[in-house]
VEXDO-733616 format. One line per 2 residues: number of its first residue (from 1); for each residue x, z negated, y of C-alpha. Coordinates in steps of 0.25 Angstrom, whole numbers. Each point is the difference from the previous one (the first is absolute). Example, Ala and Ser with C-alpha at 12.3 -4.5 7.8 and 13.67 -1.06 7.14 Angstrom:
1 = 49:-31:-18 | 6:2:14
This chain:
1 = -170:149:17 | -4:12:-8
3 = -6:9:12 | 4:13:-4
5 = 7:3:13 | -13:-1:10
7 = -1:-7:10 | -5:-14:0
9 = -14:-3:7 | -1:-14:8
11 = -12:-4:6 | -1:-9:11
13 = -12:-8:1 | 2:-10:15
15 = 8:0:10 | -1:-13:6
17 = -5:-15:-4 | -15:4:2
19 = -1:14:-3 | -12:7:-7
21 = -4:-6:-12 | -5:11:-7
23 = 14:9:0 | 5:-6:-13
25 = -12:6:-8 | -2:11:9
27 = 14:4:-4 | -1:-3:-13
29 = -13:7:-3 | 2:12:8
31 = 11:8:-5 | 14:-1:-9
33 = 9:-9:4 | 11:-7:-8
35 = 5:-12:10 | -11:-7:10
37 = 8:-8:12 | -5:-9:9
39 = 6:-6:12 | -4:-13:6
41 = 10:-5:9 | 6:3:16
43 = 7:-10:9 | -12:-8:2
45 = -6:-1:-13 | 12:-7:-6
47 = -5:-12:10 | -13:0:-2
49 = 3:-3:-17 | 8:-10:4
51 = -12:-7:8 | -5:3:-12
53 = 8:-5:-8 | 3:-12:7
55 = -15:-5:-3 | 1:4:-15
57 = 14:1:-7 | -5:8:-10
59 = -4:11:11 | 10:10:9
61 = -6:14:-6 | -9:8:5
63 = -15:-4:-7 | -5:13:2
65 = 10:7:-10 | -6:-8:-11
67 = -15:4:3 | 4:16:-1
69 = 9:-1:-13 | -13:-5:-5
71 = -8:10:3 | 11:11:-6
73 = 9:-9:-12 | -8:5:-12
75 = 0:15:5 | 15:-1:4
77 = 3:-5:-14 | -8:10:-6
79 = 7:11:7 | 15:-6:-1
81 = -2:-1:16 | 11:-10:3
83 = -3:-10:13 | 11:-3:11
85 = -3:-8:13 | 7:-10:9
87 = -13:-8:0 | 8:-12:-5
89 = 4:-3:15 | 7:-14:-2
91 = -5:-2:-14 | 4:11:-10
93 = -1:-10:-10 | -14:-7:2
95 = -6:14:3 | 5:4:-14
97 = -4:-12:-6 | -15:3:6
99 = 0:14:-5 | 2:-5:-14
101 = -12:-10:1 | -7:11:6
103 = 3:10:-12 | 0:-10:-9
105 = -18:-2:4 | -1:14:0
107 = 6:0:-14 | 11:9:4
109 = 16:-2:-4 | 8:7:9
111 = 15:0:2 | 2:-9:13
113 = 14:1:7 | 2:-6:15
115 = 13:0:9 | 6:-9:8
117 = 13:-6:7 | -3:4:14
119 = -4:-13:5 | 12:-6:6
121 = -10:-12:8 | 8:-12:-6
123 = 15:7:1 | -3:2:14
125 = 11:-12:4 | 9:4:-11
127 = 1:14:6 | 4:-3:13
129 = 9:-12:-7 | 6:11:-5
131 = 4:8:14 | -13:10:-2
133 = -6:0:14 | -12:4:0
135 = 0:7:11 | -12:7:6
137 = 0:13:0 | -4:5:12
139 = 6:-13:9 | 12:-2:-7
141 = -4:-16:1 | 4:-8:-14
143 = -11:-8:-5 | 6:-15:3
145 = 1:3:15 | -16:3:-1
147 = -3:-15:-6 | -11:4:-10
149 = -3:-1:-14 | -5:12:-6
151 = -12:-1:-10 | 3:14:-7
153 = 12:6:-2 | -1:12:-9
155 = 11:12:-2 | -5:14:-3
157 = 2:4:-14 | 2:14:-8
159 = -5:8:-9 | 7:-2:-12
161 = -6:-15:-4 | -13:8:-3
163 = 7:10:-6 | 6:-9:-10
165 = -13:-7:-2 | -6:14:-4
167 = 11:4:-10 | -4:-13:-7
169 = -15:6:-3 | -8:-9:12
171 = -12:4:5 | -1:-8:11
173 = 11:-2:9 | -1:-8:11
175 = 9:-3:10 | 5:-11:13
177 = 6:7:13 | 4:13:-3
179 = 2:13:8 | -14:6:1
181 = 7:13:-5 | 6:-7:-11
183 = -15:0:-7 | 3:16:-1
185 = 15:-1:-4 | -1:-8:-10
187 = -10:6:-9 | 6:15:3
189 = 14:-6:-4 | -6:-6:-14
191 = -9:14:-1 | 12:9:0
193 = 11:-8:-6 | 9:-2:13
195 = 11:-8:0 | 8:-7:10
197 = 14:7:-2 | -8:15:-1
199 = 9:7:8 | -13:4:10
201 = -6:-12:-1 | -1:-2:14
203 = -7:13:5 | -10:-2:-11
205 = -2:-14:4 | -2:5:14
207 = -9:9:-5 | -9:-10:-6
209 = 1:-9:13 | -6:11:7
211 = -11:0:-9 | -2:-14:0
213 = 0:-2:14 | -12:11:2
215 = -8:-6:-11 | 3:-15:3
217 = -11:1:13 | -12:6:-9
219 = -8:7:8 | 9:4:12
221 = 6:9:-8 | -13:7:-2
223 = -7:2:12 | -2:-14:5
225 = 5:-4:14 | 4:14:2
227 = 3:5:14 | -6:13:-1
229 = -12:-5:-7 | -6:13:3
231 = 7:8:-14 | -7:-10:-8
233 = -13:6:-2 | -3:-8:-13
235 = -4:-12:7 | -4:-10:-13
237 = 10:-11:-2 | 12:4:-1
239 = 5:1:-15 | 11:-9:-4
241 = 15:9:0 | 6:3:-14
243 = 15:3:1 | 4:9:-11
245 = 16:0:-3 | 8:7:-6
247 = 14:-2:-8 | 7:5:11
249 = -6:-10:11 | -9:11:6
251 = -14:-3:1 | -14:4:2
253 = -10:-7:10 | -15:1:-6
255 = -13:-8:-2 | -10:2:-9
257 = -9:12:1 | -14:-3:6
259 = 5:-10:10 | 0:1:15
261 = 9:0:9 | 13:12:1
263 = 14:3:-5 | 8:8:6
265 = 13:-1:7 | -5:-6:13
267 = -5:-12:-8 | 13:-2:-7
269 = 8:1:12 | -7:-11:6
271 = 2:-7:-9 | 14:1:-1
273 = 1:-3:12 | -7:-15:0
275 = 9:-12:2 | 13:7:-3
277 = 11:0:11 | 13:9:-3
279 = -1:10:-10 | 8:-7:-8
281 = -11:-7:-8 | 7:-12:-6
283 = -4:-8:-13 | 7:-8:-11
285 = 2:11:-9 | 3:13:9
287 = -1:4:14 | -9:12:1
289 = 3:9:11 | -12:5:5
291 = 6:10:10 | 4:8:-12
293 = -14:3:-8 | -11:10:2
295 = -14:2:-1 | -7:12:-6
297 = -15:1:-3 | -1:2:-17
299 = -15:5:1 | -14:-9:3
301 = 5:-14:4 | 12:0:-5
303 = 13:0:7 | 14:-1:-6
305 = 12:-8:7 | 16:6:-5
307 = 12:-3:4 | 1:-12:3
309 = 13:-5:2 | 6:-13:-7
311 = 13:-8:3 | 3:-15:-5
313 = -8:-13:6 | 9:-8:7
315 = 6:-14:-6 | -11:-9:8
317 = -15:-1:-3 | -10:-2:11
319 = -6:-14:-1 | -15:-2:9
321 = -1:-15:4 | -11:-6:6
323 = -3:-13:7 | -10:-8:7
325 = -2:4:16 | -7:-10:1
327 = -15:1:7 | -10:9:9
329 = -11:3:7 | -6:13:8
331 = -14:0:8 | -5:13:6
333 = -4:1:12 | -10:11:5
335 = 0:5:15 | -10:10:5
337 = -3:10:10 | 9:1:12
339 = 12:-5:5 | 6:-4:-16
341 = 14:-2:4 | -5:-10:12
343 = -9:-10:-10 | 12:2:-11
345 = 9:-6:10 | -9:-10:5
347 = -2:-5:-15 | 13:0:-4
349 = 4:-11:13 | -12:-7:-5
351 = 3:-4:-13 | 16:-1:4
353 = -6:-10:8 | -10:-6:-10
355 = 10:0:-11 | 12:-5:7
357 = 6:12:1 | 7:11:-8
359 = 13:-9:-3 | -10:-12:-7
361 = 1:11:-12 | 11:8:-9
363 = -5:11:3 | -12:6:11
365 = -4:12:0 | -10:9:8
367 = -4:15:-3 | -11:7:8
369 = -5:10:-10 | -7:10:9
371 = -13:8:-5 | -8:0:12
373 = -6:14:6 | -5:0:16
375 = -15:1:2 | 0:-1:-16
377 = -13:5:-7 | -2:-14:-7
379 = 5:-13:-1 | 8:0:-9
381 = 9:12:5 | 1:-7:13
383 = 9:-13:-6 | 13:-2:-4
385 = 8:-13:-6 | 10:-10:4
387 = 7:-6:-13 | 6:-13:1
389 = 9:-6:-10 | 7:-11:-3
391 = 10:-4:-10 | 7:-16:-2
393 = 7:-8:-12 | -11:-9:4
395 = -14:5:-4 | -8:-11:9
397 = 5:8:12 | -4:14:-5
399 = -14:-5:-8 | -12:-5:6
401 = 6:-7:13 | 3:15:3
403 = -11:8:-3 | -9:-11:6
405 = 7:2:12 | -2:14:2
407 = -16:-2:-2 | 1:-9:12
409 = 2:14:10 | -16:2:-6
411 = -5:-5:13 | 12:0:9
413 = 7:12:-1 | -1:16:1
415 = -12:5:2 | -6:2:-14
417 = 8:-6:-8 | -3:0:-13
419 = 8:-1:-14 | 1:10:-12
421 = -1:-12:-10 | -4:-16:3
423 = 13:-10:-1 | 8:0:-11
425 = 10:-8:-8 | 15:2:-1
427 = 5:9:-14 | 14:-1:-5
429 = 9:10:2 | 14:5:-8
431 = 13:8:6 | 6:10:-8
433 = 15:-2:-2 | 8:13:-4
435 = 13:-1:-6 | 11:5:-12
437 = 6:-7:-11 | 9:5:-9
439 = -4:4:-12 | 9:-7:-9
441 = -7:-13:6 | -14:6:-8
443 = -3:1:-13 | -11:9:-4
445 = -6:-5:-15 | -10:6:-8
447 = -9:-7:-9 | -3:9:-12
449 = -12:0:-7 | 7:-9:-13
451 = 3:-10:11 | 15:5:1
453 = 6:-2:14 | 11:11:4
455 = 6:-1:14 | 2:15:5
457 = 13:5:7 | 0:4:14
459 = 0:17:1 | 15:3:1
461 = 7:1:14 | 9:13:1
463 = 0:2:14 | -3:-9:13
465 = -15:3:6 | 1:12:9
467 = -3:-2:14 | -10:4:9
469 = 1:14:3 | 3:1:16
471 = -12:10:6 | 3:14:3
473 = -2:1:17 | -13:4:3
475 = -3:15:3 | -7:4:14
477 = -14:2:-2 | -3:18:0
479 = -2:5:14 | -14:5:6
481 = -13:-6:2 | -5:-12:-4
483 = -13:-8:-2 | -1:-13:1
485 = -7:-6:-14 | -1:-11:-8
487 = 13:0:-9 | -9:-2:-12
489 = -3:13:3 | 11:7:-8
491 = 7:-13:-5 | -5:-10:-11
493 = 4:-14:-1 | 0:-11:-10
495 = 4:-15:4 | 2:-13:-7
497 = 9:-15:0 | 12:-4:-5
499 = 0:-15:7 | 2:0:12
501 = 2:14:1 | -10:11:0
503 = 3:15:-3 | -6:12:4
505 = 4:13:-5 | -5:14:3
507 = 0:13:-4 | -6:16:1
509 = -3:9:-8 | 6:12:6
511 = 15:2:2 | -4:6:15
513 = -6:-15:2 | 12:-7:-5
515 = 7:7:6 | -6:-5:13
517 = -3:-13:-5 | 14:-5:-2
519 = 5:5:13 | -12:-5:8
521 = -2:-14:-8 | 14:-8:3
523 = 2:-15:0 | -3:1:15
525 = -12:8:-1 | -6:-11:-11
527 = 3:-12:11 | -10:9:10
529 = -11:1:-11 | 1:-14:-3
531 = 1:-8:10 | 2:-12:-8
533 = 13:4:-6 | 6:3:12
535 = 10:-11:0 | 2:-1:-16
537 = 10:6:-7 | -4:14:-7
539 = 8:6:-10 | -6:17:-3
541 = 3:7:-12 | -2:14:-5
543 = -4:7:-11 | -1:13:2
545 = -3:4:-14 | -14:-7:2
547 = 0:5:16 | -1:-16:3
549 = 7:-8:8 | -2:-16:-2
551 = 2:-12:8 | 2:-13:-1
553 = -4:-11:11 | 7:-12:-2
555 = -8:-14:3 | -13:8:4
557 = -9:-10:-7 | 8:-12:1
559 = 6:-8:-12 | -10:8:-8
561 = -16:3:-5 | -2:-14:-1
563 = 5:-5:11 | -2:14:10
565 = -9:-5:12 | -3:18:2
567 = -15:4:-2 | 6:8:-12
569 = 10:-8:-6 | 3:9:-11
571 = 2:11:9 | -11:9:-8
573 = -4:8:13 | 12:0:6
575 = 4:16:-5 | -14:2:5
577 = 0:-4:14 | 13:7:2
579 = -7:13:-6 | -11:-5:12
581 = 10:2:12 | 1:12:7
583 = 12:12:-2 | 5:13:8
585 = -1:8:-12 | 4:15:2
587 = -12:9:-2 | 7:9:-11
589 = -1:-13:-10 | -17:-2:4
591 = -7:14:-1 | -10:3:7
C-alpha cells in the first residue's frame, strides 16, 4: 500500500451481533478513514448462527452486516474505503455471495474476498482419531469423557488471511472465526507492507493487537460502560473508536469529531483491561504483552498506546466449541414486606415438594435477590425476588409442567405471591467448550476476489509461549487513618466473560492509589468482596504500567453465558458491584 509512511485509519462500526445500525455510515460520513471493521461474533453468537443456520443452510452470518454495508458500499467505493468483518460467522462464503447480489442490485461491482478454514465441525472425530484431546481448558476433561457432540467447532484465526485478501485489491473482505483483533492486524500489516520474517514483526504485531482489542468493543472504548462515567461530560452516543496505526505498531485511539462520549487514558485502560487474563495477550499471530505498553494523552480525545511488546504465538490455536445443554426454564418469584428469608424458605419446600424434588432435575437452582428496604416508601422498594431455575436434557420437565407448577403457590403459598411474568415454555440452551488444537491441524484459506483459493502459513514459532508472569507479593497498605468507602471511590473497574469464566480487572489513576490498590486488593481480599467466588479458583494479575490489577474467576458462571443460571450471566456488573463494596481507604488517597 502506497500510504506515504502514516498511519493507517480503521474504523470500527459494531461490536456485537446486534449493535447500532447506524455506526457503519456514521463512520463512514463523519470523517477520514481508510479501513471500516466490524465485529460480529463472541462465544455465544457462534451458536446462535448455527441455530441459525441449522433452519436455513444457506444462513450462519450475521444479517445485520449486510443491512449496514448497504447503507455505506457506494460511499466506501467512492473513497477507496476498504470493508473487513467477521460478519461471515459460519458462512464466509454465502455472506460473500449475498454481498455480490447485494451490489450487483445497487449496480455496484466491487472486489469481494472471504476467508475461511476455521471450521473443524466435521474433523472433530478425526482429531481426536489422531491423539488431539481436546481437552478443556479450564477442567483439563478430553471431550470423549464428556459424551456430547458439539454443533460448532471453530478455531480463532489471524491476521494475515485478510492481509493477503487486501494485497490482492479487495474491497470487501469478510471473514469466519477469527481474533477480534485480527480485523486490526490485518489491514495494518497490508497498510504498511509487514512481513512475516520482519525481524520486529512481533512487537508491531502486538502493537496492532492492542489496537484491535480497544477498537473491537465500539463504544466502550469511548465512554460507554465507563466506571467513572462522571469524566464524560459529552453525554450524546458515544462515537464509534477509530484506531489510527502506525508502521511501527503504535497507535492512536480516536472517534470522529462531534461525537459523544470521551477519550482519554481511563477509557482505554478499561478497555484493555476487558476479558483478558494474564498479560500475556495470546493470538495466532503474536502474543502482545500488555504489561509492557503505555498510555499517553496526544490532545482532544486522542490517546496513544507504545511499546507494546511482542513475542511468538505458540504452536496451538484456541478452538471454541459448543454444544447443546439441553433445556430450561426460570419463574420469578416476588416476596414482599417482612420476614423475606422466611416466605423464600417456605416456597422453596413448596415447590421441592410439588415438583418432586430438586433431584427430579439436572440442575435446581434458587437465588434470592434482595431489593427490599424496611418500612419502604412504596411498593415496590419494599420487594425482593426469589429465582428458580431449572435445567434437564428433557424439556417436558423444565417447560410447561414446571412453570405451571410454580403458579399453583397463587393461592396456597407465601403471603403475596405473585410472579414477575405468567408460565412460560422451556428454551434451548448451548455449552461453551474451550479448548486447543495445533495449528498445523487448521488451514486458514483466502478466497481472492478472481475466485483463487490460497491457504495461509501458520505465523512462525521461534520460541515456546512465555508463561504467566508469577505476581510480585502484595505491599502493605500506607500507615494512618482510614475511611471506610466504596472502593469505586478511587478505583475503576471494567468486567466481562470468557465461558465460564468472568474477569474483573481494576485500576487507578494515581501511582499513590496503586500503590494502595495492589497491596490492599489480593486474591483473598476478592474472595471477601465477592462472596460468591469464595470457593473458586482465582488467578490475580498485575500490570503495573496500567496501575491494574486483574482477575480471573474460574467457573463463576457455570459452563458459560448460555447456560449461566446468575442474574448477570455475562458478568457485565460484576466490576461494578465490587466497586459497590465498602474499603478502609487511608484518608491521604480521598481529600477532603
Amino acid at each position: 500500500m502506497t500510504s506515504a509512511g502514516r498511519a493507517v485509519r480503521i474504523g470500527n462500526c459494531s461490536g456485537f451481533y446486534g449493535d447500532r445500525l447506524a455506526a457503519a455510515r456514521e463512520m463512514v460520513e463523519g470523517g477520514p478513514i481508510d479501513v471500516l471493521t466490524g465485529d460480529y461474533l463472541a462465544e455465544l453468537t457462534m451458536l446462535i448462527l448455527w441455530k441459525a443456520k441449522r433452519k436455513d443452510p444457506a444462513a450462519g452470518y450475521a444479517k445485520t452486516f449486510l443491512t449496514q454495508v448497504e447503507q455505506v458500499l457506494g460511499t466506501c467505493l467512492d473513497r477507496g474505503i476498504r470493508i473487513v468483518s467477521n460478519a461471515g460467522g459460519l458462512n464466509s462464503a454465502g455472506l460473500a455471495a449475498e454481498l455480490a447480489a447485494l451490489a450487483g442490485r445497487l449496480g455496484l461491482h466491487p472486489r469481494i474476498a472471504h476467508v475461511d478454514g476455521d471450521d473443524l465441525i466435521h474433523r472433530l472425530d478425526e482429531l481426536q482419531a489422531a491423539g488431539h484431546a481436546l481437552a478443556h481448558l479450564d477442567t483439563g476433561r478430553e471431550l470423549a469423557e464428556a459424551h456430547v457432540r458439539p454443533v460448532s467447532a471453530n478455531a480463532y484465526l489471524g491476521g494475515w488471511g485478510i492481509t493477503e485478501a487486501l494485497r490482492a485489491d479487495a474491497d470487501i473482505v469478510v471473514t469466519g472465526r477469527v481474533t477480534d483483533a485480527s480485523l486490526a492486524v490485518g489491514p495494518a500489516a497490508w497498510w504498511h507492507g509487514w512481513r512475516p520474517s520482519d525481524a520486529d514483526i512481533f512487537d508491531k504485531i502486538a502493537g496492532a493487537m492492542a489496537a484491535g482489542h480497544v477498537i473491537e468493543c465500539g463504544p466502550q472504548a469511548t465512554g460507554g460502560n465507563y466506571a467513572f462515567f462522571e469524566e464524560v461530560t459529552d453525554r450524546r452516543y458515544p462515537g464509534f473508536p477509530i484506531a489510527e496505526i502506525a508502521a511501527d505498531g503504535s497507535s492512536i485511539i480516536t472517534k470522529h469529531e462531534d461525537t459523544g462520549g470521551l477519550v482519554s487514558p481511563g477509557t482505554v485502560t478499561a478497555q484493555l483491561l476487558y476479558e483478558i487474563a494474564e498479560p500475556a495477550y495470546a493470538g495466532p499471530d503474536a502474543v502482545a504483552h500488555f504489561d509492557t505498553l503505555s498510555l499517553e494523552q496526544e490532545g482532544v480525545h486522542r490517546v496513544r498506546i507504545r511499546g507494546t511488546r511482542g513475542s511468538p504465538p505458540g504452536d496451538q490455536l484456541k478452538v471454541a466449541l459448543n454444544y447443546e445443554g439441553g433445556y430450561r426454564n426460570t419463574m420469578t418469584l416476588v416476596l414482599t414486606g417482612t420476614r423475606i428469608e422466611e416466605k423464600a424458605a417456605w416456597a422453596v419446600e413448596q415447590l421441592t415438594e410439588l415438583l418432586g424434588g430438586p433431584d427430579a432435575f439436572a440442575e435446581f437452582d434458587t437465588r434470592l435477590l434482595r431489593f427490599d428496604k424496611p418500612d419502604a416508601p412504596n411498593n415496590a422498594e419494599a420487594t425482593a425476588h426469589l429465582r428458580v431455575s431449572v435445567k434437564d436434557p428433557d424439556r417436558r420437565k423444565v417447560g410447561r409442567a414446571f412453570s405451571n407448577t410454580v403458579m399453583e403457590l397463587a393461592l396456597g403459598g407465601y403471603p403475596g405471591f405473585h410472579t414477575t411474568t405468567p408460565p412460560s415454555a422451556e428454551s434451548a440452551f448451548g455449552v461453551y467448550w474451550p479448548t486447543l488444537v495445533p495449528a498445523g491441524e487448521v488451514e486458514h484459506r483466502v478466497t481472492l476476489p478472481d475466485g483463487g483459493v490460497r491457504v495461509i502459513p501458520h505465523s512462525p514459532v521461534t520460541a515456546p509461549s512465555p508463561a504467566p508472569g508469577v505476581p510480585e507479593p502484595a505491599a502493605p497498605p500506607p500507615p494512618g487513618a482510614t475511611r471506610r468507602v466504596p472502593l469505586g471511590t478511587i478505583a475503576g473497574a471494567r468486567s466481562g466473560d470468557k465461558g465460564g469464566n468472568a474477569n474483573v480487572g481494576v485500576w487507578t489513576r494515581t501511582d499513590d492509589e496503586y500503590a494502595w490498590l495492589r497491596g490492599y486488593l489480593t486474591t483473598a481480599r476478592l474472595r471477601e468482596l465477592i462472596p460468591e467466588a469464595a470457593p473458586l479458583e482465582i488467578r490475580r494479575y498485575e500490570l503495573p504500567n496500567l496501575r491494574a490489577v486483574n482477575f480471573v474467576i474460574v467457573g463463576i458462571l457455570g459452563e458459560g453465558v448460555a447456560s449461566a443460571t446468575r442474574p448477570d450471566p455475562q458478568a457485565k456488573g460484576l466490576g461494578e458491584y465490587l466497586r459497590s463494596r465498602l474499603a478502609d481507604v487511608p484518608e491521604s488517597l480521598l481529600g477532603s
